[in-house]
C-alpha positions as CSV (number, residue, x, y, z in Angstrom):
1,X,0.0,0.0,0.0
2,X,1.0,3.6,-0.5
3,X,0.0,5.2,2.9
4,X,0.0,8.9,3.8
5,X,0.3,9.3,8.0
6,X,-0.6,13.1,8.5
7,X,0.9,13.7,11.7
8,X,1.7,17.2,13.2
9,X,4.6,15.5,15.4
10,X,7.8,13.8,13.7
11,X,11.6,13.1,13.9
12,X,13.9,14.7,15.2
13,X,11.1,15.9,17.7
14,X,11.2,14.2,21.2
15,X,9.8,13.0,23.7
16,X,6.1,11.2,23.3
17,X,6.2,13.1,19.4
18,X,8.8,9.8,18.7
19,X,5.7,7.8,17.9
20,X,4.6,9.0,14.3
21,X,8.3,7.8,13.5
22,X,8.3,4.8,14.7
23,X,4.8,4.0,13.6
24,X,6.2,4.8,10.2
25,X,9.4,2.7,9.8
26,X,7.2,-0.2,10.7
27,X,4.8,0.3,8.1
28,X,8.0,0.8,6.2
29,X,9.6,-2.6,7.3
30,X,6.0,-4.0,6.4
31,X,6.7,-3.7,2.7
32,X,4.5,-0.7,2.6
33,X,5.4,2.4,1.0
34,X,4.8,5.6,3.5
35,X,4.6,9.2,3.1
36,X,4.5,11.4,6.2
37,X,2.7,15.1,6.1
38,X,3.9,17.2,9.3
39,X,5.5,20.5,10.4
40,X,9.0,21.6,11.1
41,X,10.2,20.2,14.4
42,X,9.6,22.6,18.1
43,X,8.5,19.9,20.1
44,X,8.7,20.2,23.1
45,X,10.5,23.4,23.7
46,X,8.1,25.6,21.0
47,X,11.9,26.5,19.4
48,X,13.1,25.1,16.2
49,X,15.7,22.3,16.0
50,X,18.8,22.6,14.6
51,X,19.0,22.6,11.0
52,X,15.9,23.7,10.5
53,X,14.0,27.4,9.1
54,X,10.3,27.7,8.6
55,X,9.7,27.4,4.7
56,X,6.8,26.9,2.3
57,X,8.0,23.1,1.7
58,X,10.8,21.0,2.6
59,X,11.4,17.3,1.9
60,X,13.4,15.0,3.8
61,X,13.9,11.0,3.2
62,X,14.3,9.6,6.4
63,X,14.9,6.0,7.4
64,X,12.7,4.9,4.2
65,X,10.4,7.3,5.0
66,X,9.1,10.0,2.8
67,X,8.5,13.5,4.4
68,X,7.1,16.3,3.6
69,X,6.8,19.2,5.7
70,X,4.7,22.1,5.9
71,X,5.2,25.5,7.8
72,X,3.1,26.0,11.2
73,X,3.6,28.6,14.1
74,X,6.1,27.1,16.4
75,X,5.0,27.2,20.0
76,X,4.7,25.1,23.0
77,X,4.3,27.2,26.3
78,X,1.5,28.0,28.2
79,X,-0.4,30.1,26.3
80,X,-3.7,29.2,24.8
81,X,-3.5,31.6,22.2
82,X,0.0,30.5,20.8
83,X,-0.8,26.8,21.0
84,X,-4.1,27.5,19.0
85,X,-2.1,29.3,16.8
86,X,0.3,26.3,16.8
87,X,-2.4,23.7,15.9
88,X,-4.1,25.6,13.6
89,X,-1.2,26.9,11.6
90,X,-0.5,23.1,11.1
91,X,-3.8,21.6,10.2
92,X,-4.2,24.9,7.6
93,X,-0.7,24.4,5.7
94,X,-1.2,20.6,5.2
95,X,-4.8,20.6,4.2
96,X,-3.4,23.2,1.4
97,X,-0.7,20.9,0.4
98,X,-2.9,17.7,0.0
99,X,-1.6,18.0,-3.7
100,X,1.7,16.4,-2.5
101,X,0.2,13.1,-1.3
102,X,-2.9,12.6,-3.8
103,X,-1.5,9.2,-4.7
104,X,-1.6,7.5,-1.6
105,X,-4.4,4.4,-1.3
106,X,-5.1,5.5,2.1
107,X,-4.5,8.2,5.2
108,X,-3.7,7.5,9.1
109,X,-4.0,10.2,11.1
110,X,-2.1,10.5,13.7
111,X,-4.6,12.2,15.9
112,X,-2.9,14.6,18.7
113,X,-4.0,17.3,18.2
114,X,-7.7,16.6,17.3
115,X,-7.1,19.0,14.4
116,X,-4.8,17.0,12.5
117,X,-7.8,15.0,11.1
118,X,-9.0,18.4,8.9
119,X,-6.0,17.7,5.8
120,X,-7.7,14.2,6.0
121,X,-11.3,15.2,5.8
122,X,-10.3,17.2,2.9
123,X,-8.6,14.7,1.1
124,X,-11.7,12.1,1.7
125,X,-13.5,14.5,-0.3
126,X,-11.5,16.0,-2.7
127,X,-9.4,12.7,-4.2
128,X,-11.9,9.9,-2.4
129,X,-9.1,8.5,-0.2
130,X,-10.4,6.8,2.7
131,X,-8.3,7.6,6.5
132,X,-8.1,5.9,9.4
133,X,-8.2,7.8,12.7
134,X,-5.3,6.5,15.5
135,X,-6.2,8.7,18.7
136,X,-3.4,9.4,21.1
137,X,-6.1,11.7,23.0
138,X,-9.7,12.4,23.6
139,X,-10.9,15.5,22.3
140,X,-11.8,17.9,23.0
141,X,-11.8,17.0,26.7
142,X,-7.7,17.2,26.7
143,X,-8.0,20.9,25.9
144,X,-11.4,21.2,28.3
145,X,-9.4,19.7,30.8
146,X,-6.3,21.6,30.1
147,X,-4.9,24.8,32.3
148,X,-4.6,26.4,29.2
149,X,-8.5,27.7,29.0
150,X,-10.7,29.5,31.4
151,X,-14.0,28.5,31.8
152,X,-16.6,30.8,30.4
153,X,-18.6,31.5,27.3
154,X,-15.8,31.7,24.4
155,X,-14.4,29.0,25.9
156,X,-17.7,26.7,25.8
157,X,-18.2,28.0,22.2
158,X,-14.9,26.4,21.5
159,X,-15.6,23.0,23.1
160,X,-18.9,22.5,21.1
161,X,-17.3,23.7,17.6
162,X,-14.2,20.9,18.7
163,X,-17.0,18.4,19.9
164,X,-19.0,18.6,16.2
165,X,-15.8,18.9,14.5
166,X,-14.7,15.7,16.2
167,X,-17.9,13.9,15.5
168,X,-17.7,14.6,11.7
169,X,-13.9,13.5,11.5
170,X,-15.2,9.8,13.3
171,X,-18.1,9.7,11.5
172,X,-16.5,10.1,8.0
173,X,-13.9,7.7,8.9
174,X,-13.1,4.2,8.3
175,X,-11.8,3.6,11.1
176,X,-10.7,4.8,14.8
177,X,-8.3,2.7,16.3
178,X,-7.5,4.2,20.0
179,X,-4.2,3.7,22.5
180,X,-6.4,2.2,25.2
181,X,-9.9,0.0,25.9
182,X,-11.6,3.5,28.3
183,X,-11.0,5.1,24.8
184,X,-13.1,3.0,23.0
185,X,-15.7,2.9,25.8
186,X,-16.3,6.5,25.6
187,X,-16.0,7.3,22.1
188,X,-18.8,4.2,21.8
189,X,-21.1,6.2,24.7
190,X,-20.6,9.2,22.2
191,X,-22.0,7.8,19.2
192,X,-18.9,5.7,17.4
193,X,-20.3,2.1,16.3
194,X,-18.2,-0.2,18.4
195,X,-17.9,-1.8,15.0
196,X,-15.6,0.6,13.6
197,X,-13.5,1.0,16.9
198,X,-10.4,-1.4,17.8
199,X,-7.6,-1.0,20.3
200,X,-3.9,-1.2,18.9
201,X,-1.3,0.1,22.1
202,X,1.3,2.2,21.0
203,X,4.6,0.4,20.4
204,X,8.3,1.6,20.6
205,X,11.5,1.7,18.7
206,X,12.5,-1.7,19.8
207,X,16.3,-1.0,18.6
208,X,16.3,1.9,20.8
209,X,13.9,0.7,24.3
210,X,16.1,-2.3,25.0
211,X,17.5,-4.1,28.4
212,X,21.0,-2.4,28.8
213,X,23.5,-3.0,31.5
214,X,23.7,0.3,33.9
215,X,27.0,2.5,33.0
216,X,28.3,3.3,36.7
217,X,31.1,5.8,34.8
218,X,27.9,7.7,33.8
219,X,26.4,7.3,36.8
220,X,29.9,8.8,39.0
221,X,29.6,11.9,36.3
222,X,25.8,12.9,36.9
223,X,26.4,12.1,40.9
224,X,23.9,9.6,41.3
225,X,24.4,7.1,43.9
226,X,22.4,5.3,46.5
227,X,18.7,4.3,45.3
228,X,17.4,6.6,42.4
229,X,13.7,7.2,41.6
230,X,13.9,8.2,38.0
231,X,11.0,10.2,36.1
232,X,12.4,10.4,32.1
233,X,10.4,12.3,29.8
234,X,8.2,15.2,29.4
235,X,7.3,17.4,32.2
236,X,4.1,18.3,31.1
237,X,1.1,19.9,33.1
238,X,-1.1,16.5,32.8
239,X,1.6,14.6,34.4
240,X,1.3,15.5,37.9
241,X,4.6,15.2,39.2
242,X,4.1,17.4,42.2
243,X,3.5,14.2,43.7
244,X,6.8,13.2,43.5
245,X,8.1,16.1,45.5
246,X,5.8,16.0,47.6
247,X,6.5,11.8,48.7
248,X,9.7,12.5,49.7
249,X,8.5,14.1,53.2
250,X,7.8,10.3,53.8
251,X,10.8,9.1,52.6
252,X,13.0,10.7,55.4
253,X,14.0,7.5,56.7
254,X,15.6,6.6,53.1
255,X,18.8,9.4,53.3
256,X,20.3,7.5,50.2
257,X,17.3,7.8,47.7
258,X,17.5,10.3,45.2
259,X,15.0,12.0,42.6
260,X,15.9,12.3,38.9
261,X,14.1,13.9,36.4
262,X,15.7,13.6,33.0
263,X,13.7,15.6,30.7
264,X,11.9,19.1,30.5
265,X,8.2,20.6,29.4
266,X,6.3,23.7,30.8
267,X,6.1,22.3,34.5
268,X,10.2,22.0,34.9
269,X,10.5,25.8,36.4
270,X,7.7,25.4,39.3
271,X,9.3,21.9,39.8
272,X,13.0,23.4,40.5
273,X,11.2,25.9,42.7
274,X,9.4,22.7,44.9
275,X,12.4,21.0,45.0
276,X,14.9,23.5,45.7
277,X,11.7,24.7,48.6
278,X,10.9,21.2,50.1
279,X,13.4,18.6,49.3
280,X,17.1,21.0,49.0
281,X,19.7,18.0,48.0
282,X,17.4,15.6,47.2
283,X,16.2,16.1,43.5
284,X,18.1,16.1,40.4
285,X,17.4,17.9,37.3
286,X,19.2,16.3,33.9
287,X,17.2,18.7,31.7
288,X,15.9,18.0,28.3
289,X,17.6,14.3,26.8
290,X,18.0,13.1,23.1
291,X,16.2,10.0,23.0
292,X,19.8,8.0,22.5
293,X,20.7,9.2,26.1
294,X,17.9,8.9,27.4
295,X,17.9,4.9,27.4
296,X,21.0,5.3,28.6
297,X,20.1,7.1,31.7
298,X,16.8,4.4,32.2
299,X,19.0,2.2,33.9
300,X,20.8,4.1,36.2
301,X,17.2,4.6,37.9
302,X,16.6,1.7,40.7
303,X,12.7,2.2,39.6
304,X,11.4,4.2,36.5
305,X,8.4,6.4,37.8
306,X,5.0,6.6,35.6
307,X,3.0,10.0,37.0
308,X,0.0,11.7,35.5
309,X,-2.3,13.5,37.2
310,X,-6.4,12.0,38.4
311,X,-8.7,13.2,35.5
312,X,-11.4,11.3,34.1
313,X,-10.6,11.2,30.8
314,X,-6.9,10.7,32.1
315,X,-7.8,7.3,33.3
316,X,-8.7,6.3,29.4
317,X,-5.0,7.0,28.3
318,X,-2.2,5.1,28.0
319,X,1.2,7.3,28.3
320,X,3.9,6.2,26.0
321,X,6.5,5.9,29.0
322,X,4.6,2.7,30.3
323,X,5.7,0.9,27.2
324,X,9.3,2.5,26.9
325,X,10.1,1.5,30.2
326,X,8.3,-1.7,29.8
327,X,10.5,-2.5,27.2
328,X,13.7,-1.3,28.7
329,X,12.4,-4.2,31.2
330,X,12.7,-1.6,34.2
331,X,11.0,-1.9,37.4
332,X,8.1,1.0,37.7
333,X,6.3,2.7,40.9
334,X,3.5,5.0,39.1
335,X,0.8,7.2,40.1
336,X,-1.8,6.4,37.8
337,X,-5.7,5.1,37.7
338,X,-7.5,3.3,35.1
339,X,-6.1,1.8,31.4
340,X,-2.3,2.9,32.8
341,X,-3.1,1.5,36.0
342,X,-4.5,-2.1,35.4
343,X,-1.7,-2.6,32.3
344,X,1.0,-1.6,34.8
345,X,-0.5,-4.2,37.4
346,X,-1.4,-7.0,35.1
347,X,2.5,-6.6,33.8
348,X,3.9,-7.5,37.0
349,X,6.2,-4.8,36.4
350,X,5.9,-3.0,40.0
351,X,3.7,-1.1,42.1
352,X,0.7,1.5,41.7
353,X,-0.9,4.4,43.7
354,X,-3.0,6.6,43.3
355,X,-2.5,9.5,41.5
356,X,-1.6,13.1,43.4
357,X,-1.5,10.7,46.6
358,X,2.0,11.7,48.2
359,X,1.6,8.9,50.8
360,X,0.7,5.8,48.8
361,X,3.5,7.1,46.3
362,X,6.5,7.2,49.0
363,X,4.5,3.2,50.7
364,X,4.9,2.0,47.1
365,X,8.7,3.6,46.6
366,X,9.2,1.8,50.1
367,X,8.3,-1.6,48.8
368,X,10.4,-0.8,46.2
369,X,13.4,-0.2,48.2
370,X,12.9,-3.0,51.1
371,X,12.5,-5.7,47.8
372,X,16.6,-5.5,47.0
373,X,18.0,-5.1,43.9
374,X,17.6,-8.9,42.6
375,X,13.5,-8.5,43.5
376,X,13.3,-5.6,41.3
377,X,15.0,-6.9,37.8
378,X,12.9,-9.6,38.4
379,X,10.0,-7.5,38.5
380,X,11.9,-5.6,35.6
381,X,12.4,-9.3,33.2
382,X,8.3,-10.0,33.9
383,X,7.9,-6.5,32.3
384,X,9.7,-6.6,29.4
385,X,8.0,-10.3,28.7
386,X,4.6,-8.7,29.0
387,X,6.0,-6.2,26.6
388,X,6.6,-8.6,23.5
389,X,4.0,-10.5,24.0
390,X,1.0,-8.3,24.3
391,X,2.3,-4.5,23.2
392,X,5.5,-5.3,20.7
393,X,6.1,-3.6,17.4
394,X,5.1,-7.2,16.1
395,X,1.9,-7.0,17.4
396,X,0.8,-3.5,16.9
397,X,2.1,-2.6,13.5
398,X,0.5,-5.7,11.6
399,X,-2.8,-4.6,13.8
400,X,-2.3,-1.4,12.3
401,X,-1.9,-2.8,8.9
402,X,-4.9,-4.4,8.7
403,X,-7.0,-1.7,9.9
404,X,-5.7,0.4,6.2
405,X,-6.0,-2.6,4.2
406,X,-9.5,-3.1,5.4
407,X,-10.0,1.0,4.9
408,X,-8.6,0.6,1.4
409,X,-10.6,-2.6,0.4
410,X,-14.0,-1.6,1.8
411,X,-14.0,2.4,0.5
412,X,-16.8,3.7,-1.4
413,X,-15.5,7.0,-2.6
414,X,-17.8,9.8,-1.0
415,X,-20.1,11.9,-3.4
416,X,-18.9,15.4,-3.9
């Protein structure tokens, strides 16, 4: 198949925007040949990267892949008006350049933000390519949920217009394939015939999330010693990682246990501030991480921390980092409920409590710490098992597959 994956986050972009790549290379290594339509990198700082100018059009071929790359408003801070402006920029430019990708049998969008799905809406009616919806988040309760909007009337205006929007984009699809089984329950309350809804978990780059032996020269450089809670990845406002601070009041008792964070987002200031307020000398910032050292640092963590923060449609989620570290077959303590929750649990991969509970997250680092370092690789190899059998790039991508083939073989072009 020749499949176009509009997707406003791609390489070299970091963090949880790693996905769209990796979902294309294994489309790629399928026998499939993929076109990707996106924007120029700023995730997650909102600044360029390195290489890169905002321009009408620039190709790239990347790792078999086929991108093209359309200008947007580069922004990721807290303003609502700039991350609108972000979204929009995007979903505008590529639904102008749908002449690039006319070809393609068939569409996946890559649905974070919901907006990404307009360029495929357009293209469903203009060439009569089907698209299949995969949906990272629910929308529009992300942004409703969000600190990024203040309740009121403009603001309600803008959930109904994203609600009807959303409908049309799920109604006009083949397909919606979602990240978690509470996704598919509430997008079936909403109107979505459970028919056209199937769960396929996100996968990693399994070349990159791998077992890897802990580098104690690298350890000896970053000064972490003793027992280390590590939290690698974005530091985002859904993540809730106040909770992490705050558990260390009840971890007096443990002098030798460290906090890492190895990463950044729009939460790392007020973090610092917490840290350097309620836990001087016992938190450690690493700062923002390609992904190639990141994987590097997993290991040097005696437990990998999951955190995001109690939300309803938080609990219907699943957050990239429980498969990355599932992978990396490392122990995990999270703060999490629902989807994230029970996988973590049926994995055998560690412990779970409740999210923004500061008490139940230091009990659960305890047990952590009292199990020995032998307990916890074990609970690390159970992990990584779970891992290939039920969430693994073997499983998910040929999922994936089918769900276009079926989109391509059952499409009846729309009347125009």
């Amino acid at each position: 198949m020749r499949i176009g994956i509009i997707t406003q986050w791609y390489d070299p972009e970091g963090g949880s925007a790693v996905l769209p790549g990796i979902i294309s290379r294994s489309l790629v290594a399928l026998g499939h040949e993929v076109h990707v339509l996106t924007g120029f990198p700023n995730y997650p700082s909102g600044q360029l990267s390195p290489g890169y100018r905002i321009r009408p059009y620039r190709f790239e071929k990347m790792n078999g892949v086929s991108v093209h790359r359309v200008p947007l408003v580069p922004s990721h801070d807290r303003s609502a008006v700039r991350r609108a402006a972000n979204y929009l920029s995007f979903a505008a430019s590529a639904a102008a350049r749908l002449d690039l990708l006319r070809k393609v049998d068939v569409w996946l969008v890559y649905s974070s933000p919901a907006t990404v799905a307009l360029p495929a809406m357009m293209a469903r009616w203009l060439h009569g390519r089907p698209y299949v919806i995969l949906m990272e988040d629910l929308w529009p309760d992300t942004l409703a949920e969000s600190d990024y909007v203040r309740p009121g009337r403009r603001t309600d205006l803008i959930i109904r217009m994203l609600t009807r929007f959303c409908d049309s984009a799920h109604r006009n699809a083949s397909s919606v394939a979602v990240i978690a089984p509470g996704m598919a329950d509430i997008l079936n309350s909403r109107g979505v015939p459970r028919d056209k809804l199937s769960v396929v978990y996100n996968w990693v780059d399994e070349r990159v999330f791998r077992p890897r032996t802990p580098d104690p020269q690298m350890a000896a450089s970053l000064g972490l010693q003793g027992f280390v809670v590590m939290y690698a990845g974005s530091m985002g406002n859904l993540q809730g990682l106040d909770v992490a601070v705050d558990a260390l009041e009840y971890l007096a008792d443990i002098p030798d246990l460290t906090l890492v964070f190895a990463g950044s987002g729009v939460e790392e200031r007020r973090l610092r501030e917490s840290a350097a307020r309620y836990a001087p000398g016992r938190v450690v910032f690493l700062g923002q991480q390609p992904i190639e050292r990141m994987v590097e640092l997993m290991p040097l963590g005696d437990v990998q921390l999951i955190s995001l923060r109690d939300q309803p449609f938080l609990r219907s989620i699943m957050p990239s980092k429980v498969q990355s570290t599932l992978a990396c077959g490392r122990p995990i303590v999270a703060a999490l409920a629902g989807d994230a929750a029970r996988l973590v649990d049926e994995s055998g991969a560690g412990f779970v409590a409740p999210p923004g509970d500061p008490y139940a997250l230091a009990d659960a680092i305890r047990r952590m710490y009292e199990l020995g370092a032998e307990k916890r690789e074990e609970l690390g190899r159970s992990g990584r098992q779970f891992y290939l059998e039920r969430l693994s790039e073997r499983v998910g991508s040929v999922a994936l597959a089918r769900q276009l083939e079926k989109a391509v073989r059952d499409h009846v072009p729309a009347d125009r």
